[in-house]
C-alpha positions as CSV (number, residue, x, y, z in Angstrom):
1,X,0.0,0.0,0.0
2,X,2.7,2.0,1.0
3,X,4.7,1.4,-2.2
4,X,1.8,2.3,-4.8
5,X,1.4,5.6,-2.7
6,X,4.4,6.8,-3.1
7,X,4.5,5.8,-7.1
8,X,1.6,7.9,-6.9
9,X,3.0,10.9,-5.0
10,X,6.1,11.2,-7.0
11,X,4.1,11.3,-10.3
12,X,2.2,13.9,-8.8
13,X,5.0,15.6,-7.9
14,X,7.1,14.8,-11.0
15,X,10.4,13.6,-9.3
16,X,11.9,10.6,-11.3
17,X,13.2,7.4,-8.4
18,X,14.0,4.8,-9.8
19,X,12.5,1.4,-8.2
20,X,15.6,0.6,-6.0
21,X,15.2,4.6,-4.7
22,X,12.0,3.8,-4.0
23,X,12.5,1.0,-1.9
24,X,15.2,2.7,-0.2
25,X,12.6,5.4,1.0
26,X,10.4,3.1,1.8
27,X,12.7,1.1,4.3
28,X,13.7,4.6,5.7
29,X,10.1,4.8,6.5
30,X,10.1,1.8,8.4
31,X,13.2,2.3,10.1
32,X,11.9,5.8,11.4
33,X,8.5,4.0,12.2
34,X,10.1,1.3,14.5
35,X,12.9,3.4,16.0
36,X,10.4,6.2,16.6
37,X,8.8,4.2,18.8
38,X,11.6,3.4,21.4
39,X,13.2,7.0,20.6
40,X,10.7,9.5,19.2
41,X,12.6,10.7,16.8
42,X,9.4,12.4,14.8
43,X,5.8,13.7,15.9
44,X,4.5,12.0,13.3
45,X,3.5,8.6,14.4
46,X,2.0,7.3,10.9
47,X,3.7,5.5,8.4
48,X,1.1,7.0,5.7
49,X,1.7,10.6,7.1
50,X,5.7,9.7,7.3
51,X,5.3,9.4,3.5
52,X,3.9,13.0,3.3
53,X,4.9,15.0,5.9
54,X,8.9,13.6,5.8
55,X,9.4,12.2,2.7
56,X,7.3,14.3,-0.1
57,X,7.9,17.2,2.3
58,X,12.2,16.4,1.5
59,X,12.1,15.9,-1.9
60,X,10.0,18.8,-3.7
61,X,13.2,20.5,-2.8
62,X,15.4,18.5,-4.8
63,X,15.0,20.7,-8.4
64,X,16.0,23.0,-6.8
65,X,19.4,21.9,-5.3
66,X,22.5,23.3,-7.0
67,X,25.9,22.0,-6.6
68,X,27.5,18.7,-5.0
69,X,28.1,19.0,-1.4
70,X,25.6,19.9,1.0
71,X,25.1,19.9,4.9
72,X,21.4,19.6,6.5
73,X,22.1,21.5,9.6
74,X,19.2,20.5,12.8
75,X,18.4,17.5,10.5
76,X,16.9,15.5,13.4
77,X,16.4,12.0,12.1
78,X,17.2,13.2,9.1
79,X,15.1,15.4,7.4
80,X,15.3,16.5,4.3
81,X,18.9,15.3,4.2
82,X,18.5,11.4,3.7
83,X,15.5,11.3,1.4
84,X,17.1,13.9,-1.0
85,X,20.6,11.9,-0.6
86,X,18.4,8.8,-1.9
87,X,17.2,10.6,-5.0
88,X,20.8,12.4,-5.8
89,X,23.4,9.8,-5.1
90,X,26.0,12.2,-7.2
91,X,25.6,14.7,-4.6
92,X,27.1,14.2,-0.9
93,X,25.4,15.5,2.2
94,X,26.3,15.6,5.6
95,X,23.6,15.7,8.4
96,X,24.3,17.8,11.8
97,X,22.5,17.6,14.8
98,X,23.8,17.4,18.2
99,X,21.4,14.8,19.5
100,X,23.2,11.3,20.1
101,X,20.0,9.1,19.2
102,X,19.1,10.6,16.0
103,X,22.8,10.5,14.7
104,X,23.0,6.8,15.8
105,X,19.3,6.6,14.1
106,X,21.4,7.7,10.8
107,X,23.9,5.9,11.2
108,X,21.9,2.6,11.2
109,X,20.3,4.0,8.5
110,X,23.1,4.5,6.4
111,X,24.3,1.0,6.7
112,X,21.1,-0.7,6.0
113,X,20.1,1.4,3.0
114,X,23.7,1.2,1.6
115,X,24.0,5.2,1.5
116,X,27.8,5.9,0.4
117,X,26.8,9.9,0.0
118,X,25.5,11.0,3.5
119,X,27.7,11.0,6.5
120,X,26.7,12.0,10.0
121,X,27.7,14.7,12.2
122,X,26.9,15.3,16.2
123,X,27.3,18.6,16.7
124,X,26.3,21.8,17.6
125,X,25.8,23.9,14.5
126,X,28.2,26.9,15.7
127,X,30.8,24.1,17.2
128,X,31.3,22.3,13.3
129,X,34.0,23.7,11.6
130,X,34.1,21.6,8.0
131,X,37.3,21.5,6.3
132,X,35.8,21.8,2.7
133,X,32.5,24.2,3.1
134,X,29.5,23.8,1.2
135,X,27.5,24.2,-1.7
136,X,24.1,24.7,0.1
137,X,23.0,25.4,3.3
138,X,19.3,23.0,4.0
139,X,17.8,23.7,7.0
140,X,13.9,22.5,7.5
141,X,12.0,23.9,10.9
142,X,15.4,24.5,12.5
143,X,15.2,27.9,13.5
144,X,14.3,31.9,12.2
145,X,16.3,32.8,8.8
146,X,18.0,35.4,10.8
147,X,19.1,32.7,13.6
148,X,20.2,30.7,10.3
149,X,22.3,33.0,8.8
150,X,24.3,34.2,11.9
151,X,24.7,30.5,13.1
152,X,25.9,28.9,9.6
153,X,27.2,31.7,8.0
154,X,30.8,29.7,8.6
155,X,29.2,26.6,6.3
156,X,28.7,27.8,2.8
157,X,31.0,28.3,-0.1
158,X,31.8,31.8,-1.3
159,X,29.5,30.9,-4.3
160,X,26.6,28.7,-2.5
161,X,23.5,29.3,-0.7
162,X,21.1,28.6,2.2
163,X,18.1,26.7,1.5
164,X,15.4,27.5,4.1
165,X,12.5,25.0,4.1
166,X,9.6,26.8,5.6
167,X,5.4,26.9,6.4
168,X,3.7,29.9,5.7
169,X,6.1,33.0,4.9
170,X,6.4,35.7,7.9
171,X,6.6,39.2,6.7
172,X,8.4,39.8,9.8
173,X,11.3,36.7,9.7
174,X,11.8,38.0,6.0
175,X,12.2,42.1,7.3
176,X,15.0,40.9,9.5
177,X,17.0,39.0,7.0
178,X,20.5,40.9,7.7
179,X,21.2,43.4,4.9
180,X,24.3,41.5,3.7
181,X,22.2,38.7,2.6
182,X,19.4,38.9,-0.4
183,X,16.5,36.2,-1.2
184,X,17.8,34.8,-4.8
185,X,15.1,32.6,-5.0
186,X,10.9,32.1,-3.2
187,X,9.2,29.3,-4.4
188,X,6.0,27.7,-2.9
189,X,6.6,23.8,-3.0
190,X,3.4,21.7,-3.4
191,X,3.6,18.3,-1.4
192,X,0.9,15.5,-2.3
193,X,-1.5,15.4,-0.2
194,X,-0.2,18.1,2.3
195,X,-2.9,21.0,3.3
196,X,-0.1,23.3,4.2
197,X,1.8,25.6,2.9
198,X,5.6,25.2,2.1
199,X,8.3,27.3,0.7
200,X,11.2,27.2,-0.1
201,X,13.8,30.5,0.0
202,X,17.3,30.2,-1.5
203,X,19.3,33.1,0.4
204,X,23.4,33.9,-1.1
205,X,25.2,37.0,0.7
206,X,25.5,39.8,-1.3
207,X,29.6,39.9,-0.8
């Protein structure tokens, strides 16, 4: 049931998987279902809403992804940084959060899917200092865009960007985006079966 769902989503959605990426997000989904239940890693309790709410919710961003080497900063389980590591195996992504469970949650994860691109980090975002920076920036629900920027402004490349996954837009957050940074890009992502709204904003410095 599961399986013909998500053929169905990513039509919707028009992201290519192949069947072997498929199965791979599937078994994330069941690994997040059974460890969530000693570990609560995610809110989301439902295998069905896992589909939608984590996985769909990762990978309308992938279009948008430029570059090779990314970093999911306050990735908790691993959101969007292993589904959009499935369905991009040329590009490499390393997940940071500095809870011990969810990295060990990865890293069981990683060996069971087989992942060769993701590697995982426990850290505190302002504590990592990468010795080859980053292509994009992918937080999801980890903090303000201002918090963002001043925390991980030490991540990206000269040339890359931050990729904020958020709700509804708040005139607000965007007002106190710091003047040395500019929104490149807004899009409004559309996730099957989601009654929400999602954006995405693709933030460079202005330097």
């Amino acid at each position: 049931m599961l399986a013909a769902q998500l053929k169905n989503y990513l039509a919707e959605a028009k992201i290519q998987a192949s069947e072997i990426q498929q199965q791979q997000l599937l078994a994330f989904v069941s690994l997040l279902d059974k460890w969530n239940k000693a570990y609560n890693l995610t809110s989301v309790r439902d295998p069905q809403q896992m589909l939608i709410r984590h996985i769909m919710d990762s990978l309308v961003v992938s279009p948008f992804l430029q570059g090779q080497r990314f970093i999911d900063v306050g990735t908790g389980p691993g959101l969007p940084g292993i589904p959009l590591a499935i369905l991009n195996p040329d590009k490499q992504f390393v997940l940071l959060d500095s809870l011990g469970k969810r990295i060990r949650f990865q890293r069981q994860v990683q060996i069971e899917l087989k992942l060769n691109n993701i590697s995982s980090v426990e850290s505190r975002v302002e504590d990592y200092q990468p010795q080859v920076l980053f292509d994009g920036v992918l937080s999801r629900a980890f903090a303000s865009i201002s918090d963002m920027l001043s925390w991980c402004a030490h991540l990206p490349k000269a040339t890359g960007a931050f990729y904020a996954l958020k709700g509804q837009l708040d005139g607000n957050e965007l007002a106190e985006i710091p003047a040395e940074y500019c929104v490149q890009q807004q899009h409004q992502l559309l996730v099957p079966q989601l009654q929400e709204q999602r954006h995405l904003l693709i933030i460079t410095s202005r330097n």
